[in-house]
C-alpha positions as CSV (number, residue, x, y, z in Angstrom):
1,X,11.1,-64.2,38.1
2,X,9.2,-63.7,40.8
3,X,6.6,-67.4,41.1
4,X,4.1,-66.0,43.9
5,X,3.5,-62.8,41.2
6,X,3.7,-65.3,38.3
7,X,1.1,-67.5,40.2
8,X,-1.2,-65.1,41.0
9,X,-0.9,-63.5,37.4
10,X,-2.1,-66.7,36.0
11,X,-5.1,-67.5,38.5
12,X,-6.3,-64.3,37.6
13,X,-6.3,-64.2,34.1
14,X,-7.6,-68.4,34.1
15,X,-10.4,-66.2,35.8
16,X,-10.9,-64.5,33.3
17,X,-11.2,-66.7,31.2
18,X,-14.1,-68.6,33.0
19,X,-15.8,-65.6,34.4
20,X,-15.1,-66.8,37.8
21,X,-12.7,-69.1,40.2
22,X,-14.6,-72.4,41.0
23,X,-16.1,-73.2,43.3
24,X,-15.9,-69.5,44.6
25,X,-18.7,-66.9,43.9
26,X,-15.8,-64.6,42.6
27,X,-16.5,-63.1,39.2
28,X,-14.0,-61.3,36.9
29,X,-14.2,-58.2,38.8
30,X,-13.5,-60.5,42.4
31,X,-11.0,-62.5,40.6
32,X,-8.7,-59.2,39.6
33,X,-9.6,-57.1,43.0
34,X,-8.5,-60.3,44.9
35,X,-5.3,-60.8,42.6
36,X,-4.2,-57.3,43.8
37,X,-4.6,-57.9,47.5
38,X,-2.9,-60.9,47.5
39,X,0.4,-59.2,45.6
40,X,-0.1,-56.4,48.3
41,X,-0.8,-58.7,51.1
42,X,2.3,-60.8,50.4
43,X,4.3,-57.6,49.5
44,X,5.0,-58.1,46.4
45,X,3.6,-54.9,45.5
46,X,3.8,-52.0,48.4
47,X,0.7,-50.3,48.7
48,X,2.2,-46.6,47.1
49,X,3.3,-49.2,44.2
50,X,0.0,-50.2,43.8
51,X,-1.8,-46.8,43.9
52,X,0.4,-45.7,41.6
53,X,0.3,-48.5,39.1
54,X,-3.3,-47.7,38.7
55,X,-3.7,-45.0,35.5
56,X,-5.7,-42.4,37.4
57,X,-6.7,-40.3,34.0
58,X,-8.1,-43.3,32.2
59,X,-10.1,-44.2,35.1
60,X,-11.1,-40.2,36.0
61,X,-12.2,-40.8,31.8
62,X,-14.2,-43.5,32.5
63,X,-15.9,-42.1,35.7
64,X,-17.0,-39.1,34.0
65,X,-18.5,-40.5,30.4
66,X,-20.5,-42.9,33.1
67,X,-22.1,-39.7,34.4
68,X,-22.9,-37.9,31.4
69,X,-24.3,-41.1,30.3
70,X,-26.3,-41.7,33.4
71,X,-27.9,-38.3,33.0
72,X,-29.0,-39.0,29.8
73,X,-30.3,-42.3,31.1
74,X,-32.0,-40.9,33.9
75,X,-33.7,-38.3,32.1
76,X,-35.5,-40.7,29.4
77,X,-33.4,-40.1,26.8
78,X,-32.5,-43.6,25.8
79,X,-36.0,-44.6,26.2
80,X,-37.7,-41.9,24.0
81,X,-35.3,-42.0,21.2
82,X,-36.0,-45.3,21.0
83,X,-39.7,-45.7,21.0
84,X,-40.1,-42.5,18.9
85,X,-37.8,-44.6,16.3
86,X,-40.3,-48.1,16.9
87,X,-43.2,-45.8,16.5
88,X,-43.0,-44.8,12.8
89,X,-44.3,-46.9,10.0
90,X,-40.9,-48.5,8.8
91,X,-40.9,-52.2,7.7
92,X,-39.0,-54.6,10.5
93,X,-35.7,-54.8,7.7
94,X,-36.2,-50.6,7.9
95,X,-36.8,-50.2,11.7
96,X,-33.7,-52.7,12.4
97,X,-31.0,-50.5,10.1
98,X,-32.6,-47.5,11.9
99,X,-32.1,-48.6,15.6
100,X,-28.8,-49.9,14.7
101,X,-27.9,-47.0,13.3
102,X,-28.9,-44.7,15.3
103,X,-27.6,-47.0,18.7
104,X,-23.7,-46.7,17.2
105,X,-24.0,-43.0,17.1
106,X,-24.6,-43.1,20.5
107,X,-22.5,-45.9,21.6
108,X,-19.9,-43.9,19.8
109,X,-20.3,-41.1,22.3
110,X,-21.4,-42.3,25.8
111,X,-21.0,-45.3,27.7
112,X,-22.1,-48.5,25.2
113,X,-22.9,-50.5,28.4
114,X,-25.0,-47.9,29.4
115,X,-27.1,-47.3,26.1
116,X,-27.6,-51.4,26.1
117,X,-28.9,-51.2,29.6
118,X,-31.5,-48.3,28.6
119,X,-32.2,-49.5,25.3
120,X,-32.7,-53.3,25.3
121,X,-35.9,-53.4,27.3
122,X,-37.7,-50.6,25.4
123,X,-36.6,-52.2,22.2
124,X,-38.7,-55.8,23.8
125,X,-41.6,-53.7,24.6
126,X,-42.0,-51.9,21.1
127,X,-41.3,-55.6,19.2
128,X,-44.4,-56.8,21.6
129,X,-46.3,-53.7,20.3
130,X,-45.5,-54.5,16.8
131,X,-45.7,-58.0,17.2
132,X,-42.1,-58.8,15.9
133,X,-39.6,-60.9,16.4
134,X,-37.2,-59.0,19.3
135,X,-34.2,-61.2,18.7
136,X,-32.5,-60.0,15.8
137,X,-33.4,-56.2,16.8
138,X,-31.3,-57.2,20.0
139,X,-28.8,-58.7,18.3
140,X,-28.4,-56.1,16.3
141,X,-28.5,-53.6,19.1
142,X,-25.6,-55.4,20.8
143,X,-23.6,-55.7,17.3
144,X,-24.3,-52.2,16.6
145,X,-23.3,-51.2,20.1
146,X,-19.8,-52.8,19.9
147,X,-19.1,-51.6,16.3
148,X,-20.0,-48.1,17.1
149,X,-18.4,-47.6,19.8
150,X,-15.0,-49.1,18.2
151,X,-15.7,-45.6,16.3
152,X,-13.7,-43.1,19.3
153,X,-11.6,-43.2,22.0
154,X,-14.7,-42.9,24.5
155,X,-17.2,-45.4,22.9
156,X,-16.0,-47.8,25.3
157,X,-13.5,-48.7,28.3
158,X,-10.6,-50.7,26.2
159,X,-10.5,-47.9,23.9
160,X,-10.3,-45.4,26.6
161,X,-7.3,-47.5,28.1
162,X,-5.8,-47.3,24.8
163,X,-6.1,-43.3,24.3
164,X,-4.8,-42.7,27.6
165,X,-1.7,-44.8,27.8
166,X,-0.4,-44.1,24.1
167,X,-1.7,-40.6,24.2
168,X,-3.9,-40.9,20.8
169,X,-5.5,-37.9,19.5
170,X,-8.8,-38.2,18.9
171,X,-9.6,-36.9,15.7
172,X,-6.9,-38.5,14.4
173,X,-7.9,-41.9,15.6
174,X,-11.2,-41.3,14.3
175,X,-10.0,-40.7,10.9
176,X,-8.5,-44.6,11.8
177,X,-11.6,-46.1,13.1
178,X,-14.7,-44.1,11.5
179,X,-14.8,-46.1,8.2
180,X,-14.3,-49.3,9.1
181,X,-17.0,-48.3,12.3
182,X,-19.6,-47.2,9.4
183,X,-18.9,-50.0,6.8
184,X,-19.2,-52.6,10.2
185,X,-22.7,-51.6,11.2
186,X,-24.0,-51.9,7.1
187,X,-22.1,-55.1,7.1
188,X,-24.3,-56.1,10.5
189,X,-27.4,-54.8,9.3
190,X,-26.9,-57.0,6.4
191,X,-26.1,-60.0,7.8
192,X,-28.8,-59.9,10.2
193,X,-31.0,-58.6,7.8
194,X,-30.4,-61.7,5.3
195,X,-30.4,-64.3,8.1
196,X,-34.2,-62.9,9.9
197,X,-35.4,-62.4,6.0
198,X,-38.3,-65.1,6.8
199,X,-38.6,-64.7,10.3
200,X,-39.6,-61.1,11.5
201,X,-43.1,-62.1,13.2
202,X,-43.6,-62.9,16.8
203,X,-46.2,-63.0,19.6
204,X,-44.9,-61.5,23.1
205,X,-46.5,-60.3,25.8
206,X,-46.2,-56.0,26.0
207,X,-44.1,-55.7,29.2
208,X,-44.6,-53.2,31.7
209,X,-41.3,-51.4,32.1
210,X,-40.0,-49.2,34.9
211,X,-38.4,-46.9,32.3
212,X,-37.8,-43.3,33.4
213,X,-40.0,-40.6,32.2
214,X,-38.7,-38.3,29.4
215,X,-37.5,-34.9,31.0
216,X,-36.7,-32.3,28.1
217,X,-34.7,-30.4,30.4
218,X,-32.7,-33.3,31.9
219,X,-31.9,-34.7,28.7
220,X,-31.0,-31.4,26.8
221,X,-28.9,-30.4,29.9
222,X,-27.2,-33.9,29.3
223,X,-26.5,-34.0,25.3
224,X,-25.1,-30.0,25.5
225,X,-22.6,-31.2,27.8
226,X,-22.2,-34.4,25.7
227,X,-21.7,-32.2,22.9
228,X,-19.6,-29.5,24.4
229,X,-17.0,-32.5,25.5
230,X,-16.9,-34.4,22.1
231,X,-16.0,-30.5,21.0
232,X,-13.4,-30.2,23.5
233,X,-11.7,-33.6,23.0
234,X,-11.5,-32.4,19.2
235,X,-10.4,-28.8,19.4
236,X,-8.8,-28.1,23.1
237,X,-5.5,-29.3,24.0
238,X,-6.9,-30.2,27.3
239,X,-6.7,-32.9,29.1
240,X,-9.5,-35.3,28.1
241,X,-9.8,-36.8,31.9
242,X,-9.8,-33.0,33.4
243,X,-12.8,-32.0,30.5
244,X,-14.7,-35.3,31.2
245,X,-14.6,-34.6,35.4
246,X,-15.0,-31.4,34.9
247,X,-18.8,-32.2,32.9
248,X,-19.4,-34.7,35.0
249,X,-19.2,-31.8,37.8
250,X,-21.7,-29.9,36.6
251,X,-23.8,-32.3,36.1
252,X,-24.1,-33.5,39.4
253,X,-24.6,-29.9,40.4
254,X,-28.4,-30.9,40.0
255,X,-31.9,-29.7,42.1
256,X,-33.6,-32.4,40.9
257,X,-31.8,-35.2,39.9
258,X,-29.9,-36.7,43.2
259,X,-26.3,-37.5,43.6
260,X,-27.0,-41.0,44.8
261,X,-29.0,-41.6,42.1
262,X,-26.8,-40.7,39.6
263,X,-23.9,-42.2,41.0
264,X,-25.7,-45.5,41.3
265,X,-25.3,-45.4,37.5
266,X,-21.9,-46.0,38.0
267,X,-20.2,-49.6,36.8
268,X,-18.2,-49.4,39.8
269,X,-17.7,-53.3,39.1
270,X,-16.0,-52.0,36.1
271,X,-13.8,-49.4,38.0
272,X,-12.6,-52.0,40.4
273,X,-11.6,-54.3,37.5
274,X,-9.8,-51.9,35.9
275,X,-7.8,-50.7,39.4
276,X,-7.2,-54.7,40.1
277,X,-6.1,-55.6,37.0
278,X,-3.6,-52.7,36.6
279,X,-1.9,-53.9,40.1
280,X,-1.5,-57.2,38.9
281,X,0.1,-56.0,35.4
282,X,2.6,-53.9,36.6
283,X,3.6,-57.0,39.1
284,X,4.5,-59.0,36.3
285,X,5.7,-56.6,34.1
286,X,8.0,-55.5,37.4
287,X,9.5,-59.0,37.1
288,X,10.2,-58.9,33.5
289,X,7.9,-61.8,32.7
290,X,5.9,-60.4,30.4
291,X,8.9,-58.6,28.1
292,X,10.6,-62.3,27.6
293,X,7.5,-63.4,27.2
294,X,7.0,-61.4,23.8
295,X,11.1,-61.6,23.1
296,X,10.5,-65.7,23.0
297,X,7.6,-65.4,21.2
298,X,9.1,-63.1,18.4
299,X,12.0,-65.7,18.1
300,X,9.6,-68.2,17.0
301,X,8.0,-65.5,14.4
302,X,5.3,-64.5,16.6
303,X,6.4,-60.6,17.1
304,X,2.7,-59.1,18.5
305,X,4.6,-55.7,18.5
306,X,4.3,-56.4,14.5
307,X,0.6,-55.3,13.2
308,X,-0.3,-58.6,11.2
309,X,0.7,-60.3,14.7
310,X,-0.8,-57.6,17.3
311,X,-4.4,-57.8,15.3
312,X,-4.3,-61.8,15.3
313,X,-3.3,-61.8,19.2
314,X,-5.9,-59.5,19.9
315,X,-8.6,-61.0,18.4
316,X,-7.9,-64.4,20.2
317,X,-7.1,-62.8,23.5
318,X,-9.8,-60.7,23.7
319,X,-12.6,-64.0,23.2
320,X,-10.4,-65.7,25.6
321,X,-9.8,-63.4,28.6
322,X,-12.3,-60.5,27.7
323,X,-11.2,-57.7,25.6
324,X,-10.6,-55.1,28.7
325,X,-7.9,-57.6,30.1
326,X,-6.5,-58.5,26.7
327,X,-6.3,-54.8,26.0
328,X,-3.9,-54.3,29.1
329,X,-2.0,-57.1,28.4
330,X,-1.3,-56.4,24.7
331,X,-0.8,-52.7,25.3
332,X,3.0,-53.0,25.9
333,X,2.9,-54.4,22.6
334,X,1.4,-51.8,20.7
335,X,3.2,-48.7,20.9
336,X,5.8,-49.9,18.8
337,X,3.9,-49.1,15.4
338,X,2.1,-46.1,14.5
339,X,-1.2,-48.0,14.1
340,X,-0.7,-50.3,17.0
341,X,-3.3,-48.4,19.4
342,X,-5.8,-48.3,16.7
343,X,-5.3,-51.9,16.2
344,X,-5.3,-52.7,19.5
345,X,-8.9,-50.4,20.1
346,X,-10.8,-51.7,16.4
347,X,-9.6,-55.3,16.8
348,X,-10.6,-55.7,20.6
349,X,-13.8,-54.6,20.0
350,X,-14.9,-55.7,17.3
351,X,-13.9,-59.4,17.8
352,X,-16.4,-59.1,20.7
353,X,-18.9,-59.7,18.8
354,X,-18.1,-62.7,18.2
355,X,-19.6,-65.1,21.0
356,X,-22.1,-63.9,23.5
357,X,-19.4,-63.6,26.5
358,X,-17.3,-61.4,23.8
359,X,-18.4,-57.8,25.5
360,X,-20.1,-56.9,28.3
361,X,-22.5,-55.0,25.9
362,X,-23.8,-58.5,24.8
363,X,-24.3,-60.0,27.9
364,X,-26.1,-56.8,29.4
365,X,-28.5,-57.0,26.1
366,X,-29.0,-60.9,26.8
367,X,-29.7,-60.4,30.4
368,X,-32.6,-57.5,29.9
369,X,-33.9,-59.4,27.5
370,X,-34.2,-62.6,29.4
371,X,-36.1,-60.9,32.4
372,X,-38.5,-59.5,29.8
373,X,-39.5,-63.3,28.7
374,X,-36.9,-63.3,25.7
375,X,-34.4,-65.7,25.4
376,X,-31.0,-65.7,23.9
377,X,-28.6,-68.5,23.9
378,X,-25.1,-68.8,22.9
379,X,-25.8,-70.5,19.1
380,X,-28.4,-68.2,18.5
381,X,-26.0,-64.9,19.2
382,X,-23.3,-67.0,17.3
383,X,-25.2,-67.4,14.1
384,X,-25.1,-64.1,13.3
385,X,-22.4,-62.9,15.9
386,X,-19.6,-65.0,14.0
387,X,-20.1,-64.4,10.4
388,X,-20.5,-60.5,11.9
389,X,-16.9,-60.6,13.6
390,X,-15.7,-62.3,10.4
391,X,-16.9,-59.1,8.2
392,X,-16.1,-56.5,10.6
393,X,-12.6,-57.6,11.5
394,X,-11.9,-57.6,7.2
395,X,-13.5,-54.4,6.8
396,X,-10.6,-53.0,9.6
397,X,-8.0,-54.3,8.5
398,X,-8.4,-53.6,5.1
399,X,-9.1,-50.1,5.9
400,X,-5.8,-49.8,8.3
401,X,-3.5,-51.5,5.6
402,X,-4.8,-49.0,3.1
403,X,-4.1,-46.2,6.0
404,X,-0.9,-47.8,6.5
């Protein structure tokens, strides 16, 4: 066992843990990128090892979905779907189950982080319209976002991890995910629902957003592509990184909408996590580490390549180090059961609902929100956030045990 790979495996991951190295202005994404060059700089890893540790199709995936997502973005989608919803006459209980319903379908299909970024502020500025209460329709969203999205292998990055490295189908792991997905965002609604019962007034100031203008064309040209790619990852035995490059592609073939601009949608935080992360993985899993690591742990009776186990350890990991980084971590794990990956993908995230730090979805939601005059703390998002997980989580693992 290697100590300088141990080492550095467990600075980054206490990074992860606390969002950032102290007293450094490192976050999560610094903390992993910086992890790899150390392993590189100290050769532990040779730079072709590196490269090639990093899973090229699951971040080519994740690339592409950002696009599609970004032109959907861009061309006002987000933001007219959303304020055509707010518009109609439905009481706030009504409007809530409709906006959370109809953000999981799309969180389902593109980017989650994405439709949080488009959709928090517009959901602020129709509340102030209204004069409602915004906080439990953002809550909701973010709930609603991170259910859905447990729904496919693209709703989210973890899950696209997951797909690519155990080579899931996808209608078959939507068979595995759909119900529970559906049952989740009820159960959310509901809880919400009950909790806000006697407090769906507010006063807030309308905001002035700088939301883009809603282009017919853009935004049809974005959900037939959207469309044509969910049909593809269902019906052609393609590969799903070469179909979701390949739509990204023609999207950027564009008179009107700019490459810069649409690559500026980009998380490439979230790219560079992913590629630092994989380089210090494969360090320790070089060294063996992380194999007698679960050998010791299943000889105490804590075998994570066991479902009961591999749900538990996810759940805990994922509020611990982030559920991207507990995905990679735990992914060893799960091949070893049929329902391991869709374990690994519903428990991950859905247990980030959980606290506020849970999923990047929440924290994106939180921030919008907070530069529109709304504020969200941690106990507030926990009220509903935990007894959310709590239901979710059941509602999964019932429905895998009965799949079982």
């Amino acid at each position: 066992m290697d100590p300088i790979v141990v080492v550095v495996f467990a600075v980054v991951y206490f990074g992860m843990i606390l969002g950032r190295i102290p007293p450094l202005a490192l976050d999560r994404t610094g903390v992993a990128l910086l992890g790899a060059i150390v392993l590189v700089a100290t050769r532990k890893v040779a730079p072709d090892q590196a490269a090639r540790s990093i899973d090229v199709p699951t971040m080519a995936l994740l690339f592409g979905l950002m696009v599609i997502s970004a032109q959907l973005r861009l061309g006002g989608f987000y933001t007219q779907v959303t304020r055509r919803i707010a518009a109609a006459r439905w009481s706030p209980a009504a409007l809530l189950a409709v906006l959370m319903a109809v953000e999981a379908i799309l969180s389902a299909v593109l980017a989650n982080d994405i439709v949080c970024l488009a959709v928090a502020p517009v959901i602020v500025e129709a509340c102030a319209r209204k004069r409602l209460n915004p906080v439990p329709h953002l809550i909701g969203l973010a709930c609603a976002s991170n259910i859905g999205s447990a729904a496919t292998l693209i709703g989210n990055p973890q899950n696209m991890l997951v797909g690519q490295v155990l080579r899931l189908g996808f209608g078959s792991y939507l068979v595995d995910a759909g119900v529970p997905s559906v049952v989740g965002v009820v159960l959310a609604w509901a809880i919400i629902a009950w909790q806000y019962r006697g407090d769906w007034q507010g006063e807030l100031v309308i905001p002035e957003l700088d939301a883009p203008t809603f282009n017919p064309w853009q935004s049809g040209k974005g959900l037939l592509v959207a469309t044509l790619l969910v049909a593809a990852f269902l019906f052609a035995p393609w590969p799903r990184e070469v179909v979701a490059l390949t739509c990204a592609g023609v999207l950027l073939m564009s008179r009107r909408m700019a490459t810069r601009k649409m690559l500026g949608q980009v998380d490439w935080q979230l790219l560079v996590l992913f590629a630092g992360l994989f380089v210090v993985n494969h360090a320790l899993q070089a060294t063996g580490a992380l194999e007698g690591s679960v050998h010791a742990l299943a000889d105490r009776g804590i075998d994570v390549r066991r479902p009961g186990w591999l749900f538990v350890a996810t759940v805990v990991l994922s509020n611990m180090v982030s559920n991207v980084p507990a995905v990679m971590l735990l992914l060893p794990s799960a091949g070893y059961h049929p329902t391991g990956g869709a374990i690994l993908a519903l428990a991950s995230t859905l247990a980030g609902n959980l606290f506020l730090v849970g999923s990047i979805a929440n924290l994106i939601v939180v921030d919008q929100a907070s530069q529109l005059g709304v504020r969200i703390g941690w106990r507030q998002h926990a009220r509903s956030g935990i007894p959310v997980t709590l239901a979710t989580l059941g509602a999964a693992w019932l429905w895998l045990w009965i799949r079982a």
